[in-house]
TORKOL-4160 file (C-alpha; in steps of 0.2 Angstrom, whole numbers, padded with zeros to 4 digits, m for minus):
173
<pt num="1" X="0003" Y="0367" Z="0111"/>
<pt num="2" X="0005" Y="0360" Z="0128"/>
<pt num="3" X="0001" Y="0372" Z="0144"/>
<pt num="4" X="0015" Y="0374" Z="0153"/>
<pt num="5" X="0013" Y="0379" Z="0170"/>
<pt num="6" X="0027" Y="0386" Z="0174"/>
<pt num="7" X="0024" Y="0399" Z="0161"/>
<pt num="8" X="0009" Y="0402" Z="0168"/>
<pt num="9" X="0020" Y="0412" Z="0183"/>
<pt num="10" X="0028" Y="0423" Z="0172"/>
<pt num="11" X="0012" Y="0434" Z="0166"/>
<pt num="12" X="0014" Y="0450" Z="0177"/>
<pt num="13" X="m0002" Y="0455" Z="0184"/>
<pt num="14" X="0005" Y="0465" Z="0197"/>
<pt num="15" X="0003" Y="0485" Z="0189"/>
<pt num="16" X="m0014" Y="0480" Z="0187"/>
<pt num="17" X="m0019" Y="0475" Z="0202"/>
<pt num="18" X="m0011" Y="0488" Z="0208"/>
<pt num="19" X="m0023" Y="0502" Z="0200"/>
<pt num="20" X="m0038" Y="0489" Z="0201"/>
<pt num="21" X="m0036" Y="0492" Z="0220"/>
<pt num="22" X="m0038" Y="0510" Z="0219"/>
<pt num="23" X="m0054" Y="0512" Z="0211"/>
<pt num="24" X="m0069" Y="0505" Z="0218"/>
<pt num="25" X="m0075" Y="0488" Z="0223"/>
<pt num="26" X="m0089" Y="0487" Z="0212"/>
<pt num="27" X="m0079" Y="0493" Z="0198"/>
<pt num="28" X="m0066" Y="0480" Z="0201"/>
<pt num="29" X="m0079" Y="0463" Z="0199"/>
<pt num="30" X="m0091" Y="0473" Z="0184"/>
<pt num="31" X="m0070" Y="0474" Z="0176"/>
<pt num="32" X="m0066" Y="0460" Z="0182"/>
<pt num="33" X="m0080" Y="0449" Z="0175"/>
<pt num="34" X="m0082" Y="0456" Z="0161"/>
<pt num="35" X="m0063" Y="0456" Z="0155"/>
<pt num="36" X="m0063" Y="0436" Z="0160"/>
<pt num="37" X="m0080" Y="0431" Z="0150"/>
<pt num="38" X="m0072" Y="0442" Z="0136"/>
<pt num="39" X="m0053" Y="0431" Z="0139"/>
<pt num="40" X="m0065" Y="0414" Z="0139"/>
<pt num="41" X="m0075" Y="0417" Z="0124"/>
<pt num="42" X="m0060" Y="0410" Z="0109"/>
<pt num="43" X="m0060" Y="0395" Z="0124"/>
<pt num="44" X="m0078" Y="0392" Z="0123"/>
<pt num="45" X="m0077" Y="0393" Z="0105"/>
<pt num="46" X="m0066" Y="0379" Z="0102"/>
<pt num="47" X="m0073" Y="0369" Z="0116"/>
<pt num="48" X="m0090" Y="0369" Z="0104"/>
<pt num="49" X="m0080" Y="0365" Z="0091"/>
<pt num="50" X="m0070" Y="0351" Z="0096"/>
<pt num="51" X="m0087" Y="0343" Z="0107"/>
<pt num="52" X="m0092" Y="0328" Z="0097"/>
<pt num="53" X="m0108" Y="0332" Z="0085"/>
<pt num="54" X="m0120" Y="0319" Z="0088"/>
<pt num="55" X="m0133" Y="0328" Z="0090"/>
<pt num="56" X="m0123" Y="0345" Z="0093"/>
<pt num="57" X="m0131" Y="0345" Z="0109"/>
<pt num="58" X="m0115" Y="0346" Z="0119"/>
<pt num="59" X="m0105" Y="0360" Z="0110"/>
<pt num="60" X="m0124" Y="0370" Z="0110"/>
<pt num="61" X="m0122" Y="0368" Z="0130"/>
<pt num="62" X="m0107" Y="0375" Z="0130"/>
<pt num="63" X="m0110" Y="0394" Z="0138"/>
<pt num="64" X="m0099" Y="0406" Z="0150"/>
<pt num="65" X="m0103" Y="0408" Z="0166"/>
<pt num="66" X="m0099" Y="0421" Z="0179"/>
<pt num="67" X="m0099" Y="0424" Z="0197"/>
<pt num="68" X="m0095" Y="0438" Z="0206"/>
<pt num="69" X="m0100" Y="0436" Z="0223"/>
<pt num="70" X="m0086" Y="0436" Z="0238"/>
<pt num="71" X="m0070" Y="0440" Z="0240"/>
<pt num="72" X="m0060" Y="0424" Z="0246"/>
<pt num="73" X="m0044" Y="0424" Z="0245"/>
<pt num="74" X="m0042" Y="0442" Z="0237"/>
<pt num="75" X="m0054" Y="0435" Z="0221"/>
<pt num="76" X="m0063" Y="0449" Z="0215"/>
<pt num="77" X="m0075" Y="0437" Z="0200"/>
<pt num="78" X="m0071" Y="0419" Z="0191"/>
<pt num="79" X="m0077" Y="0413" Z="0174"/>
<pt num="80" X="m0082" Y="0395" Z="0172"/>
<pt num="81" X="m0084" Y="0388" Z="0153"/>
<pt num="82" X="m0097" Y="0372" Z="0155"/>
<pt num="83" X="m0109" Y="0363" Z="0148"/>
<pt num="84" X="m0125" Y="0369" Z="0153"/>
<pt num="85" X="m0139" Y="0356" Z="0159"/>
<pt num="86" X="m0156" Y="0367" Z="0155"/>
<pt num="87" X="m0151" Y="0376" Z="0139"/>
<pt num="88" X="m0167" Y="0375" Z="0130"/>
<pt num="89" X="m0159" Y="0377" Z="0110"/>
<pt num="90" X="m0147" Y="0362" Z="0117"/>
<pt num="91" X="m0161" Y="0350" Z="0124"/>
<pt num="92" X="m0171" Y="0354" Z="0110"/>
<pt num="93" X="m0157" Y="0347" Z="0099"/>
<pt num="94" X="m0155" Y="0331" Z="0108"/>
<pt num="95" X="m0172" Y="0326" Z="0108"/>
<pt num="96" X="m0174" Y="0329" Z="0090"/>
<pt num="97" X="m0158" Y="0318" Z="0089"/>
<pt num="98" X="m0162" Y="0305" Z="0102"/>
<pt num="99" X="m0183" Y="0310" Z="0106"/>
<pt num="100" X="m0190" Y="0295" Z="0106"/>
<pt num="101" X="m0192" Y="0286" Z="0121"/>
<pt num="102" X="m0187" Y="0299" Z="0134"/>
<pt num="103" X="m0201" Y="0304" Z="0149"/>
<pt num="104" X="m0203" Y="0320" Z="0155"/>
<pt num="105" X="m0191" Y="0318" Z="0172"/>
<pt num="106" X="m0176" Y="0313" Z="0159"/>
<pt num="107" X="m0178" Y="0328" Z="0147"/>
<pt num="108" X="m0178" Y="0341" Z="0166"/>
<pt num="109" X="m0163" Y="0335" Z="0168"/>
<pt num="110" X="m0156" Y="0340" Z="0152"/>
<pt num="111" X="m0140" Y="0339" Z="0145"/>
<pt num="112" X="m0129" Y="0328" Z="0159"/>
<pt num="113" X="m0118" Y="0320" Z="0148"/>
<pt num="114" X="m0102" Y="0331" Z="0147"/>
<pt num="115" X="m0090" Y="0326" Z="0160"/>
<pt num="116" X="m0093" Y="0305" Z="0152"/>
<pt num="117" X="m0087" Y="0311" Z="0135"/>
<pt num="118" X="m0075" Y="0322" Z="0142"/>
<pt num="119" X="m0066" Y="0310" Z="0153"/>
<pt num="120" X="m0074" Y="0293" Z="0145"/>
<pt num="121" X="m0085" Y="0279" Z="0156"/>
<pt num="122" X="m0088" Y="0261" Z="0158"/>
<pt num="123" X="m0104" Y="0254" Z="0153"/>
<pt num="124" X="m0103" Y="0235" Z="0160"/>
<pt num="125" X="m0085" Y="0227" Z="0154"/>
<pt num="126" X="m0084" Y="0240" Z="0140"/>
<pt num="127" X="m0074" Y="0254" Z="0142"/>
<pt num="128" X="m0079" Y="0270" Z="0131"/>
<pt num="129" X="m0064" Y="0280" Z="0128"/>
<pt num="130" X="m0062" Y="0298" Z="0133"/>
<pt num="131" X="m0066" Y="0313" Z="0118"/>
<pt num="132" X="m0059" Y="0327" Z="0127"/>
<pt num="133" X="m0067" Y="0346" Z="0122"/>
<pt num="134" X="m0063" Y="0356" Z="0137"/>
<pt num="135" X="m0042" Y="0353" Z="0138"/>
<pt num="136" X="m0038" Y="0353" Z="0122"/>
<pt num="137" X="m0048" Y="0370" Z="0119"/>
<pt num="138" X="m0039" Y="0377" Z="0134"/>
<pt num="139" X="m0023" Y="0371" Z="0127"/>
<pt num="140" X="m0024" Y="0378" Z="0110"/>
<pt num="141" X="m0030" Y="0394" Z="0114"/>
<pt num="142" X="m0024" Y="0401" Z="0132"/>
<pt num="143" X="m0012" Y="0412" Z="0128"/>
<pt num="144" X="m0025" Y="0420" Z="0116"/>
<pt num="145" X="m0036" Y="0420" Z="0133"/>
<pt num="146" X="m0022" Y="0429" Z="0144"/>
<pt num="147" X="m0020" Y="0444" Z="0131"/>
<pt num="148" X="m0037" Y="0446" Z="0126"/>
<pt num="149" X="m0040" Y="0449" Z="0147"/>
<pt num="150" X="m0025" Y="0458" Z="0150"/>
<pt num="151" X="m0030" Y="0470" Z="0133"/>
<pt num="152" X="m0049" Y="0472" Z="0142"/>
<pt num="153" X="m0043" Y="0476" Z="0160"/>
<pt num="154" X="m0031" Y="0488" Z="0152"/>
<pt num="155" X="m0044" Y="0496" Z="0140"/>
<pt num="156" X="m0058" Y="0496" Z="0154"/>
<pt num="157" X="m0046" Y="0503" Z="0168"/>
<pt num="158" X="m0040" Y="0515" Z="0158"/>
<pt num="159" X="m0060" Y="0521" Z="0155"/>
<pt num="160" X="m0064" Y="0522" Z="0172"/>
<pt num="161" X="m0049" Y="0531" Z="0177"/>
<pt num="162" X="m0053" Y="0545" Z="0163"/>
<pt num="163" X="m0072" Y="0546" Z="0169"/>
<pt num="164" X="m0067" Y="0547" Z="0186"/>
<pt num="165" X="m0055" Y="0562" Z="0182"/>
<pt num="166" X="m0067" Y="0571" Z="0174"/>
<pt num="167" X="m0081" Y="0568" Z="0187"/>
<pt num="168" X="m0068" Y="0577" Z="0201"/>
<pt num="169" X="m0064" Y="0592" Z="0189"/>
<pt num="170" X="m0083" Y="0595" Z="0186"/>
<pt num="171" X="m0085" Y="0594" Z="0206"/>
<pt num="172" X="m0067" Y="0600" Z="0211"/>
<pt num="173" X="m0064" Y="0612" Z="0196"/>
C-alpha cells in the first residue's frame, strides 16, 4: 500500500510530547532513540529483503543508525536506515562475489553502490533501470513502524515515570 501523506497528519503525537517534555532531557533522546531504532527495525528488514541478491552485499549493508545530538527545530533524535559503506560482514561478501580484480583503495571504500540500484544510472548510452529497496520497504510497512514507536514511547514513558515516583517517595516519604 501507497503512503499517503496526508494520513501521515492524523497520527496524534501531542499527549506524548506533552509528558516527554516534563521529564528530563537526556531521558527524552535515550526514549526517543531507542523507540525510533525499535519503529525502524520491520523497515530495515524488508529493505534487506527486497535489495537485490547479487552478492547479498547490499541487504547485509543495510543497518539502523541514530543520532541524538542537538535540538533543531524541537528534534530530540532521528533514525536513518542506510546502507552502510564499511560493514566488514557486507565487504567481505562482495569480494567473495566480485574479489578478483579489486586493489586495496576500491575495497576502503566499501559498499557504494546503494543509491545506483536504488534510483538506477546510466552507464554510456545504456540506461540501467532502478530496483528500489528503501521505498518500497517504507511503504509496506509504516504503519507497522508508527505503532511499534508509539507502543515503545508509551511503555518506556510509562517506566520512567513510575521510577521517578518511587525515587521522590524514598527521598520525600
Amino acid at each position: 500500500m501507497e503512503y499517503n501523506y496526508k494520513e501521515k497528519h492524523n497520527f496524534d503525537f501531542r499527549p506524548y510530547v506533552h509528558v516527554l517534555q516534563q521529564l528530563p532531557i537526556d531521558w527524552q533522546r535515550k526514549s526517543v532513540t531507542s523507540a525510533l531504532k525499535k519503529a525502524a527495525e520491520p523497515m530495515a528488514d524488508a529493505a534487506r529483503r527486497n535489495a537485490v541478491k547479487t552478492s547479498g552485499a547490499l541487504a547485509e549493508s543495510i543497518k539502523i543508525k541514530a543520532n541524538r545530538k542537538g535540538r533543531r527545530g524541537g528534534m530530540v533524535s532521528r533514525v536513518w536506515i542506510l546502507p552502510v559503506r564499511t560493514d566488514n560482514k557486507a565487504i567481505a561478501r562482495y569480494l567473495s562475489h566480485y574479489g578478483k580484480g579489486l586493489d586495496g583503495k576500491r575495497i576502503k571504500q566499501g559498499i557504494r553502490h546503494g543509491h545506483l540500484v536504488e534510483f538506477g544510472f546510466r552507464v554510456g548510452n545504456r540506461q540501467v533501470g532502478a530496483r528500489p529497496f528503501l521505498q518500497p520497504a517504507f511503504d509496506q510497512t509504516w504503519r507497522k513502524s508508527v505503532s511499534v514507536f508509539k507502543e515503545t514511547l508509551a511503555k518506556r514513558t510509562e517506566a520512567r515515570i513510575k521510577k521517578l515516583r518511587k525515587e521522590a517517595k524514598a527521598k520525600y516519604g
